[in-house]
N, C-alpha and C positions, 0 to 999 in steps of 0.2 A: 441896566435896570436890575433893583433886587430880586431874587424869585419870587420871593413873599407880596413884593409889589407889580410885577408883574400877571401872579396869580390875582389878585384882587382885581386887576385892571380885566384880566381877563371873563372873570364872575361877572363884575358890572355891564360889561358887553354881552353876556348872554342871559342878562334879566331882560335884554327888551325882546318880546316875542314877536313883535311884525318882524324883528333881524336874527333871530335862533335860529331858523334854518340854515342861513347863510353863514355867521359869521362862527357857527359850531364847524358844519360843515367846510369852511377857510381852515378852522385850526385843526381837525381832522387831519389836511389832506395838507399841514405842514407838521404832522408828526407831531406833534403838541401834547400829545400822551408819553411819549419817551420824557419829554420836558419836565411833564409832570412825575413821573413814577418815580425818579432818580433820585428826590428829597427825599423819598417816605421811610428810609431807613434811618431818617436823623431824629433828635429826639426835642424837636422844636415842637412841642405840641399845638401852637395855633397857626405854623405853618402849614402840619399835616392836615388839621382840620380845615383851612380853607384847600387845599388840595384834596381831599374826600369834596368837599362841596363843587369843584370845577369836575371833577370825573364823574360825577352824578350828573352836573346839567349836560355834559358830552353826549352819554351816556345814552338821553331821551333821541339823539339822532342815531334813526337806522343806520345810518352809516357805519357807525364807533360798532356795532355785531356784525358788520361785511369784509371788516379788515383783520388784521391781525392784532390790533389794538386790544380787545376785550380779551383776549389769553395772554394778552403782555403786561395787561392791568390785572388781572386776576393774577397771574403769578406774583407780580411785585406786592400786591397786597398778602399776599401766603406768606410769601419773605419777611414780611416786615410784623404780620401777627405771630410768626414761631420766638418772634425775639421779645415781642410786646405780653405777649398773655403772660407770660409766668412772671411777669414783671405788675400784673395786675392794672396796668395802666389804662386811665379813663378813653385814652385813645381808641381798646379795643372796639370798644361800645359800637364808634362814629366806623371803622375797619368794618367788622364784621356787617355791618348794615349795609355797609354800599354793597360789601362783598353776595351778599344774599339779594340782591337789587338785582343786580348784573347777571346774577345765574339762574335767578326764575325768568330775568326779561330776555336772557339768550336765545331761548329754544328748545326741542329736544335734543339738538344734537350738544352735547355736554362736551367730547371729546374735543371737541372746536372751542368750545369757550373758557375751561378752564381743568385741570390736572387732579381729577377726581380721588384718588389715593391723598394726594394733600387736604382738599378740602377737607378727606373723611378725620384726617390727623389731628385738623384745625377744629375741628367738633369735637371729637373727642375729648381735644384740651381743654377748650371749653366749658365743657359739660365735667371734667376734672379737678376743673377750679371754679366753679360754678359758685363756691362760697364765697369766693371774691371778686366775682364781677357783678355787674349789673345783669337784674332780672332781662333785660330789653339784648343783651348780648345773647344768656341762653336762649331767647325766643327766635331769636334771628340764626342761632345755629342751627336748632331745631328746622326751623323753618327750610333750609336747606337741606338737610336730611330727608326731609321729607317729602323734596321736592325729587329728592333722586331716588325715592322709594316708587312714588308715583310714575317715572316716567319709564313710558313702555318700551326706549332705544336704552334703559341703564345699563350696562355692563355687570355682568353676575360674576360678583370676584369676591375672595376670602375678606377682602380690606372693609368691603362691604357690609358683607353678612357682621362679621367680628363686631364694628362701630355701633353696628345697630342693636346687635342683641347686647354688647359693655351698656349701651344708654336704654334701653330699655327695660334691664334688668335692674339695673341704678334707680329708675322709677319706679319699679313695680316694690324696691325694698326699703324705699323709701318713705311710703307708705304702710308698709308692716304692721299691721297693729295699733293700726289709728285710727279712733272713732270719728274724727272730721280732716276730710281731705281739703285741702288748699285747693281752691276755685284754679290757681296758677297750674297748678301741677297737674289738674283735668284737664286743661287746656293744653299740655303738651304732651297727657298722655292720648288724650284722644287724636290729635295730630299725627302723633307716633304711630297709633294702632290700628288707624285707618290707614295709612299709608301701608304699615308690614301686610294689611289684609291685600292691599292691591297689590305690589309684590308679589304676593300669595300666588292671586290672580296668573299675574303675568308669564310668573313661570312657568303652570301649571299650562297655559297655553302654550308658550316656546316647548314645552316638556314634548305637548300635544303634535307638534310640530314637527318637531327635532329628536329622536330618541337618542342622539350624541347627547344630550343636554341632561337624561334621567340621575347623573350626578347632583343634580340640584334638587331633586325631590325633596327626600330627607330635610334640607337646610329649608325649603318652603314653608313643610310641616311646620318645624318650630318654629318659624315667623308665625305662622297661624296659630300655634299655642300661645305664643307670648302675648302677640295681639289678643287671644279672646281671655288671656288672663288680665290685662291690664281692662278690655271692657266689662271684666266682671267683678275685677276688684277696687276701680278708680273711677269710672263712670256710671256704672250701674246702681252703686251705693250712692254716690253724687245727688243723682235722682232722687231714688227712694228717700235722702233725706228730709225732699221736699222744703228747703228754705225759700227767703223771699228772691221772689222769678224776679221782682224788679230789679236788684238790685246784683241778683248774679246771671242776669239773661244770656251775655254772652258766655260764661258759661256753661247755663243749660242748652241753649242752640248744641256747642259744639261737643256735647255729651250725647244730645239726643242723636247729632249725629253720628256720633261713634257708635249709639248702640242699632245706630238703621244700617251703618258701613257692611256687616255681614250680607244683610240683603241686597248690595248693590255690588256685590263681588262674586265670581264665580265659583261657590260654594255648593256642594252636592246639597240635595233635596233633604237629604236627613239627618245633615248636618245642621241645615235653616232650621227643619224641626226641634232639633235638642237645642240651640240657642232661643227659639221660643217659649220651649217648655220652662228653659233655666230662667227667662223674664220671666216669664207668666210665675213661674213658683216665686218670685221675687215680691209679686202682687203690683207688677209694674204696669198691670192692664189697670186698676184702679187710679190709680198716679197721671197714667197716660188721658186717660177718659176726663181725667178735672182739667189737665191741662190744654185740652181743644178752645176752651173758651176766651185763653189769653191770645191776644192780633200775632203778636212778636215771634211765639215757638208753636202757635194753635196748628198751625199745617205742620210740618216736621211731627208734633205729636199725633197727630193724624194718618200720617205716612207711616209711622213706625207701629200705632195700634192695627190698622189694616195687614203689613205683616204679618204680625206676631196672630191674629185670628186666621189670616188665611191657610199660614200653615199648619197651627192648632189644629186649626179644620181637618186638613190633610194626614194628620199626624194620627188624630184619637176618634175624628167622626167617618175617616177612612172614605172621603170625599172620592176618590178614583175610582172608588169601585159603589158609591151607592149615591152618586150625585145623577139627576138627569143631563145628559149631555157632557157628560165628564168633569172634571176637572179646569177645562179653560171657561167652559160656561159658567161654574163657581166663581170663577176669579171675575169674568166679566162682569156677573151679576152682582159682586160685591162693589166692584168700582164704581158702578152707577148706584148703587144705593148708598154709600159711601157720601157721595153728593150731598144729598141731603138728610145724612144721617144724624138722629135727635141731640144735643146738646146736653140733655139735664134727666135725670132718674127719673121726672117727673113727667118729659116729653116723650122718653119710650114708652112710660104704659099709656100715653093719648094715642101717640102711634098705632100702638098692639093694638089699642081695643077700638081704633076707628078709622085708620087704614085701609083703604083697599088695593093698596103696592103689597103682592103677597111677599117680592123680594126684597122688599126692605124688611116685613114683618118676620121672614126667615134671617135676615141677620141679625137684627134683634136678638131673635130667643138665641141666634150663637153667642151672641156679646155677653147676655147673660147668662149660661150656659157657664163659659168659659170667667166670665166675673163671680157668679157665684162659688164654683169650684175652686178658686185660690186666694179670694177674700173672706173675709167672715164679719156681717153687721148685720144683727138681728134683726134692725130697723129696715136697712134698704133689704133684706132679702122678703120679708114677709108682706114689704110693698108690693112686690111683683105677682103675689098668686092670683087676686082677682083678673088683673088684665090677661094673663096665663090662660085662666081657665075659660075669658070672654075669645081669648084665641083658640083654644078648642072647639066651645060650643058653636064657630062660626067656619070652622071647616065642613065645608062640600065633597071634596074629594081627596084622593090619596097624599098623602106630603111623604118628600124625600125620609129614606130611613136614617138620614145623622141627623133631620129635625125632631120625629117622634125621638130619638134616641137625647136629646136636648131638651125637647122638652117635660119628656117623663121625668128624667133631673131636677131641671128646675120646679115641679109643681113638688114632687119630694121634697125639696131643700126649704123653698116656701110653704106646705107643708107643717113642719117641724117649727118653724122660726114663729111660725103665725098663732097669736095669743087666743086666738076668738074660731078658729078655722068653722064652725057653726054658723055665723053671721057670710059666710061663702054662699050667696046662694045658686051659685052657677057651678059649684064643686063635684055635685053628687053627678049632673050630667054631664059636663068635663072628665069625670073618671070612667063613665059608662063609654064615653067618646074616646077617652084615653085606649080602654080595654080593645075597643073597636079594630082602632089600628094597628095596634101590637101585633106579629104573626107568629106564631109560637115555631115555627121554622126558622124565624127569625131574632128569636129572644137574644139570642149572643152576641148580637150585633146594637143591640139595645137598651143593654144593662151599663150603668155609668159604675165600678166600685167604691159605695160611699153608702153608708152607715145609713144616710137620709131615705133611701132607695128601702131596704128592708122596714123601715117606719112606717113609711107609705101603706107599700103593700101590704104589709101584714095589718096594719089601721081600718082598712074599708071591708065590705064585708062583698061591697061588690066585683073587689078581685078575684077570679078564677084561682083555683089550687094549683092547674098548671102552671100558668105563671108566677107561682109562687114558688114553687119547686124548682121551676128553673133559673128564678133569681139566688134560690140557694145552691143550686149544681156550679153556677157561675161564679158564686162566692167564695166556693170548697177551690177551685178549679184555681181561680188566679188571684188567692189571699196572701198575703207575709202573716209573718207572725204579731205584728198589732191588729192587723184587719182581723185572727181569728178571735182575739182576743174581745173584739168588737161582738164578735157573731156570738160568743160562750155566752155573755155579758146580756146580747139580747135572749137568747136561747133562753137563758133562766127564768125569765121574766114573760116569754111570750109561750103559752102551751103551743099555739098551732104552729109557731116558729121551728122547735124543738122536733114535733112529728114532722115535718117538711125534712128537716135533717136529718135524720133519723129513715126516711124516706127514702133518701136521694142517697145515702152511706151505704145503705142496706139493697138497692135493688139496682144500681149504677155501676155495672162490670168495667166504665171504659173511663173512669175516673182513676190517674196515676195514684200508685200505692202508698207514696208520702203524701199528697194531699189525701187521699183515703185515711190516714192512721191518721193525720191532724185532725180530722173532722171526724171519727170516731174519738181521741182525745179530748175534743171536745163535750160529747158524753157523758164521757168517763168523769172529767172535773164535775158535770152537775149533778152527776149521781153521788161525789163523793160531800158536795158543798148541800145536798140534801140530806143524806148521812148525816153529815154534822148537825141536822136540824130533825133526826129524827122521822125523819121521812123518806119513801120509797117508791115515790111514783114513777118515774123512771124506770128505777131495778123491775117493778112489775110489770110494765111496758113492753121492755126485755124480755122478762121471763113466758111471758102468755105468746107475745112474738118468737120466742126459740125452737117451740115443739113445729111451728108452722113452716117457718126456714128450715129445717133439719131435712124436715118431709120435702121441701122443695128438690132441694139438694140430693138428695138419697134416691130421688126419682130421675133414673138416668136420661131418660128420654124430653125429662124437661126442659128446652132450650130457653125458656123466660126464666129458668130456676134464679136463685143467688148465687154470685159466684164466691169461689173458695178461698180467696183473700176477703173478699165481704165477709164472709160466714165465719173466718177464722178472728175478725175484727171485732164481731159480732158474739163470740165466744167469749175473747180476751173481757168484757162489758163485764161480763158476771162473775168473772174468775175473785177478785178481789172481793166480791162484794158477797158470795155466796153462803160463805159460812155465817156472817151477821147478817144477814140480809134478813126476808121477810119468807114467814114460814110457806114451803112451796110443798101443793099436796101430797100425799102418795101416788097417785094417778099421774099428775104431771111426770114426776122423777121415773115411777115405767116408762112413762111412753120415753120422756128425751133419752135414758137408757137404751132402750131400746131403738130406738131410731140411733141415737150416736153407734152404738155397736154395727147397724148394720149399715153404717156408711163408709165402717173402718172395713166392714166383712166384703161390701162390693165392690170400693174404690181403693184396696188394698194395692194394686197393680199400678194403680197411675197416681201414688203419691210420694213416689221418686221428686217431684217437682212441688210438693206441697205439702214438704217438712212439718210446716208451723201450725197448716188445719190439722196434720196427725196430730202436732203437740197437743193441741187446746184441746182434742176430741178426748186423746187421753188422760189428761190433767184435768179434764172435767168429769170424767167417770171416777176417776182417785176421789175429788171431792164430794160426788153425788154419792160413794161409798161409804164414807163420811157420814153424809147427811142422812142415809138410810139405808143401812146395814141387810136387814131383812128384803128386803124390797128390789136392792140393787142383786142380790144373791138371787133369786126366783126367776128374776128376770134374763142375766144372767148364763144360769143353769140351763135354761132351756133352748140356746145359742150356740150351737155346738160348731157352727161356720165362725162365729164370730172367736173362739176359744181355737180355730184351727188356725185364723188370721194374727191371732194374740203370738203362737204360737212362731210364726214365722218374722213378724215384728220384733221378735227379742233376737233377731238376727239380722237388725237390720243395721245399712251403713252409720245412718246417723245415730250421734252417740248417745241424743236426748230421746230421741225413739226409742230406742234398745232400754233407754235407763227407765223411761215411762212403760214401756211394757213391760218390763221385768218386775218394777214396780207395782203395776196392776196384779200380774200372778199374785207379788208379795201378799197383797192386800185382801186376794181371792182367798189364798190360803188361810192366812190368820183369820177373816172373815168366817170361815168354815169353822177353824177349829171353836169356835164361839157357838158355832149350831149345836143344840142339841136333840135337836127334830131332825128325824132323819130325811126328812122331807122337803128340807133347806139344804141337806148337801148337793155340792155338782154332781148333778147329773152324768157328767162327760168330765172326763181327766182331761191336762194339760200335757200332753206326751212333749219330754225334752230330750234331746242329745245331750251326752256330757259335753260337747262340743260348744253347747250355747254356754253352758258358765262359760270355760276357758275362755269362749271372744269374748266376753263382758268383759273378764277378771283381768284381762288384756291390755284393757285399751286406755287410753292418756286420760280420758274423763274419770274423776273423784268418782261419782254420782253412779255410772256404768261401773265399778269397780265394785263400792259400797255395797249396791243391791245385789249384785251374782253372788257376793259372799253372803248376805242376809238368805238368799234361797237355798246358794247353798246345803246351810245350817239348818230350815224347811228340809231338802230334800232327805239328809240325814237323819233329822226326826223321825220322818215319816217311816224310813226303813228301821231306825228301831223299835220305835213305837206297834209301826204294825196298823196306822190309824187309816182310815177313808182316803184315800190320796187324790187329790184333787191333781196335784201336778206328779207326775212320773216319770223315768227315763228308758230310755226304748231299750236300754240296755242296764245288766249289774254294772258298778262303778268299778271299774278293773283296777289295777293296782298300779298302772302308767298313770290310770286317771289320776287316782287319788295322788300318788306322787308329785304329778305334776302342777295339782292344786297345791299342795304344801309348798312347794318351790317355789310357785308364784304368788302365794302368803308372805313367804318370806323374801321375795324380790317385792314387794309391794313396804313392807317394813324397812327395808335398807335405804326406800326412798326420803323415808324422816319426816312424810306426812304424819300427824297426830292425829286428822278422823280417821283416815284411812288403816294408819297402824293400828290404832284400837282396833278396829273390826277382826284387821289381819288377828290378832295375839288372841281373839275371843274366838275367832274359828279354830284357828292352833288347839286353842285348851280344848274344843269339840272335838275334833278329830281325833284327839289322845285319847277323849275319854266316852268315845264314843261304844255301841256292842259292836258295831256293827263290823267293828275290825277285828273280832271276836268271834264272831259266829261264822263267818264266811273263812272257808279254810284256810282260803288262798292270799289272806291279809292278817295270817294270826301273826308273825313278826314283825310287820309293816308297823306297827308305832314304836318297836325299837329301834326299827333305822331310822323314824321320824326325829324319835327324841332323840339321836346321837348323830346329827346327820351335823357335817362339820359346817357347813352355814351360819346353822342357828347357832354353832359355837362362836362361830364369829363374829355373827351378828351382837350376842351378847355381852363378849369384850370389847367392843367395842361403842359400848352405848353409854353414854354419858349422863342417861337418868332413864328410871321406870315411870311409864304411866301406869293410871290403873288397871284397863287391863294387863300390861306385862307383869305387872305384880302380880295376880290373879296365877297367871299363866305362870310362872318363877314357884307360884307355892305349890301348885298342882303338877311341875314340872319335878321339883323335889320330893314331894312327899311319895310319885309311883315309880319314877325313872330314877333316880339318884341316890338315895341315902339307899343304905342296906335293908336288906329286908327282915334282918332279924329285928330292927328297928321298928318298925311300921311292916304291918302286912293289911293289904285292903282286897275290896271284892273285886282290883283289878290287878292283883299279883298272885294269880295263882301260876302262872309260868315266873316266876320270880325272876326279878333280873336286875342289875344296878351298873351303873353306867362307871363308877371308880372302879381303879385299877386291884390287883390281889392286894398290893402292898399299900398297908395306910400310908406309913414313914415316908415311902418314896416319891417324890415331887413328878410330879405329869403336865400335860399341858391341861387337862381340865381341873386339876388344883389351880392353878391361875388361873383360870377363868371364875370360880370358886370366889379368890381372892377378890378379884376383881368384881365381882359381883355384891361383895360383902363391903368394900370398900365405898362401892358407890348409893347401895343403898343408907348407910350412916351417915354420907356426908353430903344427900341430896335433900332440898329445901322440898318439905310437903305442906299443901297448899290445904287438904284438911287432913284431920283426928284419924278419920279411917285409915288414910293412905299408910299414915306414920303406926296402926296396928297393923295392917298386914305387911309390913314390911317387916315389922317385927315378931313376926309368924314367921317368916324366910329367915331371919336374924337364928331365934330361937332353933329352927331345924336344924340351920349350920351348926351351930357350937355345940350342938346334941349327939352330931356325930365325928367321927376325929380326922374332920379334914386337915390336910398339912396347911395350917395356916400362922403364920410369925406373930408370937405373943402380944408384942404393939396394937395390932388389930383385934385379937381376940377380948384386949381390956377395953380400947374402944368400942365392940360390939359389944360389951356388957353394960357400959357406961348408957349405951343407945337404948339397951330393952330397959333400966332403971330409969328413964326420962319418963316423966308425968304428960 
């Protein structure tokens, strides 16, 4: 007999079922499977297909899984798909099918029924040429794959891992950037991603088990990332796009089930959480809540809303620690209310407001709670206030702290949404009712962060100030940068808003210093967006506020005082805004003077750690100096502690300390020399070591450099002037001293700074032409070694352009040090002296320098008129006298002084 017709003969005998037992079982147990497999390598197509159709009805006898049969038919079939798939032939389709038949109906023990490393080969291919087979072959690979994901005897092997993450990653990029997923491709991604979750699962248990097995960890992981990437990029969206349930029902079923599979796999607790949070921000509560009403997916959506709220719960209402009875009492009471929990928007507020299940009524306001905060409809939200507030008015006694904390929320958000909130007439005592339960020990436990929440409270007049303050500490405390933006926004808009912040900025030591400065920034913007309008309410706020903080603070023994990041924040407020601001009296600017001086005079010791309040204290006396001259002097003058602290400040480490008090002297000084009542002079000098310039003149700060020379130039006056000396040095300026200031003049100028060298070149031309190096014996040649000191000769060859003061200093350098004296004699050459050689004719190195100095002034670019006259003041000296310089240059420096 043919095999072909032997095989037919054999199908017809096993379609009668009173004889299937038997007559499967006969052909069994004559080997009748070797019979069969040995065609499937031939390429008779409807021979192998009634050969797939007799090994399938075989198949249904337990038997064909007892023998050796079922891994002798699974091999031959492997054999005969490695030659079939790449061949694209309709065969695989009918192959593959039985094949996936046979290995879910095996069991779990896999290694007995068929040669796992192939099958994973045969998938692979599959799913490789997926473009040319039938849709119904990849389902049925798939299908196998995921059969050996889920079983808890699989073998954890490379072959494994490798197939599943090639096909998993294949789906997930398959999808890439495409706004409608293929209903087909949910269907195998969620098959996929449910299985990798259980996987997950299973190892993490064998892991539990076995610590030879912690190899596999790592590879679980990314089973678990891929999986929750494929349910957040392939099912999740699936959902949300909401088409019609009838017609893609299957599958929506196997999405929803992919999005509940985390929950039914052994996933830590907050990990469940953040896969809720990521539904919930999805708006998948809304979606889930419509879809209870349909028969077909109503439960599943049911199961996965329940979920997604219990551990919301857990996550944000902090249910373990503020639930009666813990946590499992939560869970249970939700599962019985769950029961018969409401259907329609319209059933939960009959619920709420005529209920007397208080545990259905407490998941309620979670559903709503947790629906209001990641939906937004004007409509359903502003429906919920009244039943809200008939659930208030109808509390007896205490409710769990995540309900008041829910439902202070929801009457906010309702609240806001609601057009008429006046026609509320159960509002005013729902809020008295609200305030009731609040514990102000517990406010942090109570505050939702949302925009609706500050509406609220600051709306009724029947909220307490406490809880007002604390809903602004909580909002300083755990804001981003959209939330403050939210707060500036209301701040501007609400006065009592504004004082509450302003409040809690100013009197709150245990608030971290970056959310501190955001929330004084914030401030700071309404003071400047009033500015622009002309307005000062705020800045006055401030200002009436700062004499009272000063004093707090100044008062050592005040343990309620402000603290000194508050107070220096608090400072920072007025700096900018001081000089345009609004006129602030005489009296005020004493007193804050005086108070700020005697905070620098007492807390001088302990502000090693609190740099920034010195800064502000003294940047604010600079500008109060500013603002009132007379005023700040008197007050001032009469501070001789405070003038003794100024004094040691200019010696201190930080650089803006040092530059700010050195600064302040400056400002005392010239201040002074503006008195002409003697009655305004300081009272008390500023006694200095030469020792403080030098650390100034020192240090890497511009600003510390700048001013030591600026007092310098002060101290100099003063001694030749002879005038009131407000600042003085403990000692005469010795001749090391002054030496070593010119040195480090001219090491300050080598550095090629241009504010810095100005100053340097402006003290230069001082100290030359000062008496004071005149009258004092022991410095009467001290500015001919200054002016011939070989530095400044170098310094000057090699400079490739003058500023204006080095011009300055170049003409004053010429006209007493250089040219002869029979040339020019001034009231500072009576020891006559000139820095050229005996011999005109004879070349030296300061004739080069000469040159060189003639060179650059004619062929350097002047930026104005003046420059390009006194440069030709230096010009004219030169060629006045008979320096050795090469005729070329001498016609070019004449050509330079005949330019217009």
């Amino acid at each position: 007999m043919m095999p072909d017709k032997s095989i037919q003969f054999m199908i017809r005998s096993l379609k009668d079922p009173k004889q299937f037992n038997l007559v499967s079982r006969t052909y069994l147990d004559a080997d009748m499977i070797q019979f069969l497999c040995e065609p499937l390598l031939s390429i008779n197509t409807p021979l192998i297909q009634s050969i797939c159709i007799c090994i399938w009805m075989l198949s249904k006898n337990d038997t064909f899984y007892k023998r050796n049969d079922v891994l002798y038919t699974c091999n031959s079939l492997l054999r005969t798909l490695v030659f079939l798939i790449r061949t694209s032939d309709a065969l695989v389709s009918d192959l593959i099918q039985l094949l996936a038949i046979i290995i879910k109906k095996g069991g779990t023990n896999l290694q007995e029924i068929c040669n796992i490393p192939q099958v994973l080969t045969i998938i692979k291919m599959v799913f490789t040429n997926s473009q040319n087979l039938p849709a119904l072959c990849v389902i049925n690979a798939i299908s196998m794959l995921t059969y050996f994901l889920s079983c808890p005897s699989i073998e954890l092997s490379n072959k494994l891992y490798n197939t599943s993450m090639y096909i998993s990653k294949a789906i997930c990029k398959s999808v890439t950037g495409k706004c409608i997923i293929d209903p087909h491709v949910v269907d195998i991604a969620s098959n996929i991603s449910s299985s990798l979750l259980r996987l997950y699962s299973t190892i993490t248990k064998r892991v539990s088990l076995n610590e030879n097995l912690k190899k596999h960890i790592e590879t679980a992981k990314l089973f678990k990332n891929v999986a929750w990437y494929m349910i957040k990029h392939i099912s999740l969206p699936f959902v949300q796009k909401n088409l019609n349930i009838n017609i893609y029902c299957k599958s929506y079923r196997k999405a929803i089930k992919n999005l509940l599979s985390p929950f039914k796999e052994s996933l830590s607790t907050s990990a469940r959480q953040n896969i809720s949070s990521h539904y919930a921000a999805s708006r998948i509560i809304s979606i889930l809540y419509e879809l209870i009403e349909y028969n077909k997916i109503g439960i599943l959506a049911e199961e996965l809303l329940f979920e997604i709220l219990f551990y919301l719960s857990s996550a944000y209402l902090e249910i373990n620690h503020h639930w009666p009875g813990g946590i499992d009492m939560f869970r249970n009471q939700m599962v019985w209310s769950f029961k018969n929990f409401p259907k329609t928007p319209k059933d939960l507020c009959f619920v709420l407001t005529n209920s007397t299940n208080i545990d259905t009524k407490h998941l309620i306001i979670i559903f709503i709670y947790f629906y209001l905060l990641t939906c937004s409809n004007n409509e359903k939200e502003s429906m919920y206030l009244e039943p809200i507030c008939d659930y208030l008015c109808s509390i007896q006694n205490e409710i769990p702290i995540p309900i008041i904390k829910a439902v202070l929320f929801n009457i906010s958000i309702c609240f806001v949404s609601h057009h008429a909130v006046n026609a509320i007439s159960g509002l005013t005592f729902a809020t008295k009712k609200l305030v009731e339960l609040i514990n102000f020990k517990t406010t942090d436990l109570i505050f939702t962060h949302h925009p609706a929440l500050l509406y609220f409270l600051f709306a009724s007049s029947i909220i307490p100030k406490k809880i007002q303050i604390q809903l602004i500490k909580q909002w300083i405390q755990n804001s981003d940068e959209i939330c403050l933006v939210e707060l500036e926004k209301f701040c501007l808009n609400n006065h009592k808003a504004k004082l509450c912040l302003m409040n809690v900025l100013i009197n709150d030591t245990n608030i971290d210093s970056n959310k501190l400065q955001a929330g004084f920034n914030i401030i700071k913007k309404i003071i400047t967006t009033e500015n622009e309008c002309n307005e000062h309410k705020t800045l006055l706020i401030i200002w009436d506020m700062l004499p009272i903080y000063l004093g707090s603070f100044c008062c050592t023994n005040n343990q309620k005082g402000i603290g000194a990041t508050n107070l220096t924040f608090l400072l920072n407020l007025t700096e900018p805004c001081s000089l345009r601001g609004p006129n602030i009296s005489i009296n005020e600017h004493r007193s804050i003077v005086y108070t700020m001086s005697s905070i620098i005079k007492i807390h001088q010791s302990t502000f090693t750690e609190q740099y920034s309040l010195l800064s502000s204290l003294l940047q604010h006396l600079l500008t109060l100096i500013q603002l009132s001259n007379s005023d700040v002097l008197n007050t001032v003058k009469k501070n001789k502690d405070f003038l003794y602290a100024l004094e040691k400040l200019c010696l201190s480490k930080n650089d803006n300390i040092c530059f700010l008090a050195i600064n302040t002297v400056i400002q005392l000084c010239q201040l002074e020399q503006e008195e002409t009542v003697i009655e305004h002079k300081l009272l008390y000098s500023i006694t200095l070591k030469c020792e403080y310039i030098l650390n100034a003149m020192s240090r890497l700060s511009e600003n510390c450099i700048i001013s030591s020379i600026i007092l310098f130039k002060i101290i100099l006056q003063y001694y030749e002037e002879g005038i009131c000396k407000s600042v003085e040095f403990t000692e005469t300026p010795s001749v090391d001293f002054l030496k070593t200031i010119f040195l480090q003049l001219e090491t300050i100028i080598s550095q090629g700074l241009d504010r810095m060298s100005d100053h340097a070149w402006e003290c230069m031309t001082t100290i030359l032409s000062t008496k004071l190096l005149k009258h004092l014996q022991k410095l009467t040649y001290l500015k001919i070694e200054f002016a011939t000191d070989p530095w400044l000769n170098f310094i000057l060859v090699n400079s490739k352009s003058f500023s204006e003061r080095c011009l300055e200093f170049l003409y004053f350098w010429f006209r007493h040090f250089v040219i002869r004296e029979t040339v020019i004699k001034t009231e500072y050459d009576e020891d006559s002296f000139t820095i050229r050689g005996l011999k005109v004719l004879c070349p030296s190195l300061f004739d080069n320098t000469i040159v060189h100095i003639s060179v650059t002034l004619i062929n350097q670019v002047y930026e104005k008129n003046e420059l390009v006259s006194k440069a030709k003041s230096i010009i004219q000296l030169i060629l006045e006298n008979k320096f050795l310089l090469p005729d070329e240059l001498k016609g070019k420096m004449n050509i330079f002084l005949n330019q217009n």
